[in-house]
N, CA, C and O of each residue as an XYZ file, in Angstrom:
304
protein
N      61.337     67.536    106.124
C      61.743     66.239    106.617
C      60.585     65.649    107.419
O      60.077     66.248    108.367
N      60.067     64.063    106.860
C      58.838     63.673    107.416
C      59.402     63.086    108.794
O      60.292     62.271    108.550
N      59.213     63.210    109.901
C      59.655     62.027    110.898
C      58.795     61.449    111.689
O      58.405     62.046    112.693
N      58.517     60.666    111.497
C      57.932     58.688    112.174
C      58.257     58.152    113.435
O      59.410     58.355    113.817
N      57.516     57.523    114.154
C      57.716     56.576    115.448
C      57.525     55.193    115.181
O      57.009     54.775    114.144
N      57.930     54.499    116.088
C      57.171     53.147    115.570
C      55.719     53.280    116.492
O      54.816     52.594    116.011
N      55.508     53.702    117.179
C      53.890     53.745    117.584
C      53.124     54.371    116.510
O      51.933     54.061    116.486
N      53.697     55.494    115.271
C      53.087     55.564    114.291
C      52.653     54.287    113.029
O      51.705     54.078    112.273
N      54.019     53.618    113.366
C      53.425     52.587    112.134
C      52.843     51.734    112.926
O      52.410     50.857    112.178
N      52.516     51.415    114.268
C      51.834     50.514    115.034
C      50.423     51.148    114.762
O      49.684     50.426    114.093
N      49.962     52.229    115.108
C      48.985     52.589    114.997
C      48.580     52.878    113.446
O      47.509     52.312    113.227
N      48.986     53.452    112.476
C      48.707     54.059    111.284
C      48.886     52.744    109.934
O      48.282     52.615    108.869
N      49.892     51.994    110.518
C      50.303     50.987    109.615
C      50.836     51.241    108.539
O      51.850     51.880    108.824
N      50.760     51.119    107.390
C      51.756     51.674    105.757
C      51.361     52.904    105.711
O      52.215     53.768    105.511
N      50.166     53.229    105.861
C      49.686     54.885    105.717
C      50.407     55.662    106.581
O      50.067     56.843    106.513
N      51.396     55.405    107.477
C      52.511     56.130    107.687
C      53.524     56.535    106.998
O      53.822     57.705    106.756
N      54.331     55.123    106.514
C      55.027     55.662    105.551
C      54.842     55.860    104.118
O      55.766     56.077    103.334
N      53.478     55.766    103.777
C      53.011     56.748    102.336
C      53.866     57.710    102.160
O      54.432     58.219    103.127
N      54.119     58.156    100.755
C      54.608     59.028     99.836
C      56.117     58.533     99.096
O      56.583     57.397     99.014
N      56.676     59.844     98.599
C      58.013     59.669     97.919
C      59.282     60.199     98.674
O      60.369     59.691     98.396
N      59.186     61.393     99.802
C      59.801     61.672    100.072
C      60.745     60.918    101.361
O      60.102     59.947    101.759
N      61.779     61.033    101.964
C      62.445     60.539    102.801
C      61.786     60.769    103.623
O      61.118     61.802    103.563
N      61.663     59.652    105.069
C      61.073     59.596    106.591
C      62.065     58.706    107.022
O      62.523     57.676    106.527
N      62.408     59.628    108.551
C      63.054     59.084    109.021
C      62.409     58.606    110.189
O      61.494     59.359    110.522
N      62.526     57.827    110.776
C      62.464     56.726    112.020
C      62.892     57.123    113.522
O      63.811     56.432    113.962
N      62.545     57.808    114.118
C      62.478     58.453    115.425
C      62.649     57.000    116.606
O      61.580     56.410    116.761
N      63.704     56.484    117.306
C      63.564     55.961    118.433
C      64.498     56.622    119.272
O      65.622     57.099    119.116
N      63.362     56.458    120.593
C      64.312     57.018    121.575
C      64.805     58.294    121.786
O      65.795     58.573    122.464
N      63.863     59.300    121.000
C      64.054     60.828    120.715
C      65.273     60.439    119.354
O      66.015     61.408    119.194
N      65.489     59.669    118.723
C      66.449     59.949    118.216
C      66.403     59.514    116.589
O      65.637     58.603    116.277
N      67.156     60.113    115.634
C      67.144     59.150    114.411
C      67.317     58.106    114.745
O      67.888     58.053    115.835
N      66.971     56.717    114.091
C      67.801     55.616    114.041
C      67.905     55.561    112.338
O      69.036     55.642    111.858
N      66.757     55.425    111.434
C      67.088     55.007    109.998
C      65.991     56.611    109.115
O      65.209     57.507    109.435
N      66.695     56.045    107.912
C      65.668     57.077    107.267
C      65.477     55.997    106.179
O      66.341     55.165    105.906
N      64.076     56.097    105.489
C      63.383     55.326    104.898
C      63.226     55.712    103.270
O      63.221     56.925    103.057
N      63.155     55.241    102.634
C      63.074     55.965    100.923
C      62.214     54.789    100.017
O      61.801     53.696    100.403
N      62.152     55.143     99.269
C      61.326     54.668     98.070
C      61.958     53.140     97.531
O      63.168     52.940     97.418
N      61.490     52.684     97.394
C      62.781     51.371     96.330
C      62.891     51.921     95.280
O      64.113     51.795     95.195
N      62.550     52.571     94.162
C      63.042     53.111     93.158
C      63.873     54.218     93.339
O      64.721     54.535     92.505
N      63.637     54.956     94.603
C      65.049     55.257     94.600
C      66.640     55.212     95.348
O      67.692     55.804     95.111
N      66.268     54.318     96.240
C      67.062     53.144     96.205
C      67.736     52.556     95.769
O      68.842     52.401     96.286
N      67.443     52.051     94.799
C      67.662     51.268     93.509
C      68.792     52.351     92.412
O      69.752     51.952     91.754
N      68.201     53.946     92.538
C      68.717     54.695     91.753
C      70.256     54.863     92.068
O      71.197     54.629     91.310
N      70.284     55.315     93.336
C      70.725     55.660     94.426
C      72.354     54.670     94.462
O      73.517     55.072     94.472
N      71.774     53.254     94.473
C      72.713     52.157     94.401
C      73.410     51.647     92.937
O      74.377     50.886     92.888
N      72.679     52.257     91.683
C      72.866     51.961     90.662
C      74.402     53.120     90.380
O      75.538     52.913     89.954
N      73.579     54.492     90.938
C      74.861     55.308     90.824
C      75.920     55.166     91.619
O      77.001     55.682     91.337
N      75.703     54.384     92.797
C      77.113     54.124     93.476
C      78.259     53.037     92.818
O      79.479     53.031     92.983
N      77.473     52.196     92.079
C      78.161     51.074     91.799
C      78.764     51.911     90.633
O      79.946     51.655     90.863
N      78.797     52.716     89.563
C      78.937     53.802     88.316
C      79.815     54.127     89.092
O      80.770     53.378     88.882
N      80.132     55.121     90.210
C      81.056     55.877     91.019
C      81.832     54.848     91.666
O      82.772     55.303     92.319
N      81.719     53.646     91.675
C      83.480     52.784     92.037
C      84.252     52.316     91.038
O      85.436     51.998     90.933
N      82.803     52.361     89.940
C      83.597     51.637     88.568
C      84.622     53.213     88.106
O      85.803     53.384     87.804
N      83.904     53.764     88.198
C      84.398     55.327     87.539
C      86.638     55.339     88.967
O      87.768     55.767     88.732
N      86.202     54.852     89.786
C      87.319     55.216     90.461
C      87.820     53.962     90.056
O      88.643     54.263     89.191
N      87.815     52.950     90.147
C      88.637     51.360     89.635
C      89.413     52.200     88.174
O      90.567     51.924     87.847
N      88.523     53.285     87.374
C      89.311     53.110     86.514
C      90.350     54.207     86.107
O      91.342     54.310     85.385
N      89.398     55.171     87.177
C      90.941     56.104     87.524
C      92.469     55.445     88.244
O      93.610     55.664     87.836
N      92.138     54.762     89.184
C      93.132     54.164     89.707
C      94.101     53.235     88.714
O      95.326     53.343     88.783
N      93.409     52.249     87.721
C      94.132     51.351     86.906
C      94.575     52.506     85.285
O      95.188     52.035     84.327
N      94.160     53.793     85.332
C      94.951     54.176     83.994
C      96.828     53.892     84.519
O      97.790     53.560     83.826
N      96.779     54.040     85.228
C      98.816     54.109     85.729
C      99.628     53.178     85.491
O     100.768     53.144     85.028
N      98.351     51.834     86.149
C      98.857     50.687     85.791
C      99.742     50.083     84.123
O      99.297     50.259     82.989
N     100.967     49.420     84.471
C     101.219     48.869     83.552
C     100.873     48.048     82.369
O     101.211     46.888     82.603
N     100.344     48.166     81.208
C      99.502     47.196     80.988
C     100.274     45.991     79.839
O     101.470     46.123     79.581
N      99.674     45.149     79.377
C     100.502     44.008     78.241
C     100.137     43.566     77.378
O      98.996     43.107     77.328
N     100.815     43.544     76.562
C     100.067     43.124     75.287
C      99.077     42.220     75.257
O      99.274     41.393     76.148
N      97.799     41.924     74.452
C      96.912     41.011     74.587
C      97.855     39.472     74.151
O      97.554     38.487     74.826
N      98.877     39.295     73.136
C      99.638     38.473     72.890
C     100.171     37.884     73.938
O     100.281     36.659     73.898
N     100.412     38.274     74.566
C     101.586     37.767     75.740
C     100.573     37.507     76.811
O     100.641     36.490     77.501
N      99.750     38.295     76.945
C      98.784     38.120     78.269
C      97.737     36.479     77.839
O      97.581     35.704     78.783
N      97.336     36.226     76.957
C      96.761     35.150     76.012
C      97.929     33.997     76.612
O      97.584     33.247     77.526
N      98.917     33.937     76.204
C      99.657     32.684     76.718
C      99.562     32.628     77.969
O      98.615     31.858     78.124
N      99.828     32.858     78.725
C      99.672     32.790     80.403
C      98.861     31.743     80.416
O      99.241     30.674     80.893
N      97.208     31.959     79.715
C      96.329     30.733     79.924
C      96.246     29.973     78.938
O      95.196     29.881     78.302
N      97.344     29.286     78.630
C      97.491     28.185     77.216
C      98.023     27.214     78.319
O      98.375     26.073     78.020
């Protein structure tokens, strides 16, 4: 685990947070954020949005559903 100050990126500038792996952000003796890549990020968020669709559709198998016939008139 890489961990960072902001007097590091004050002093070091992007060549602080160089590389691929996670750095986290030290204020105040303390975590505040941890930092990552945009690609994986991106990955990261692609699979979350997969994992609500995946539960939306566990939740709606129970549901009642209607014929496309009947459901079609509603918007006539």
């Amino acid at each position: 685990m890489k961990t960072i100050t902001i007097q590091d990126i004050k002093k070091h500038g992007s060549k602080s947070i160089s590389g691929n792996e996670p750095i986290y952000l030290i204020v105040n003796s303390k975590p505040k954020c941890v930092m990552i890549p945009v690609d994986r990020y991106e990955m990261i968020m692609d699979e979350l949005e997969e994992l609500e669709d995946m539960i939306t559709i566990e939740e709606r198998k129970n549901e009642e559903t209607v014929p496309m016939e009947e459901a079609s008139s509603w918007f006539e």
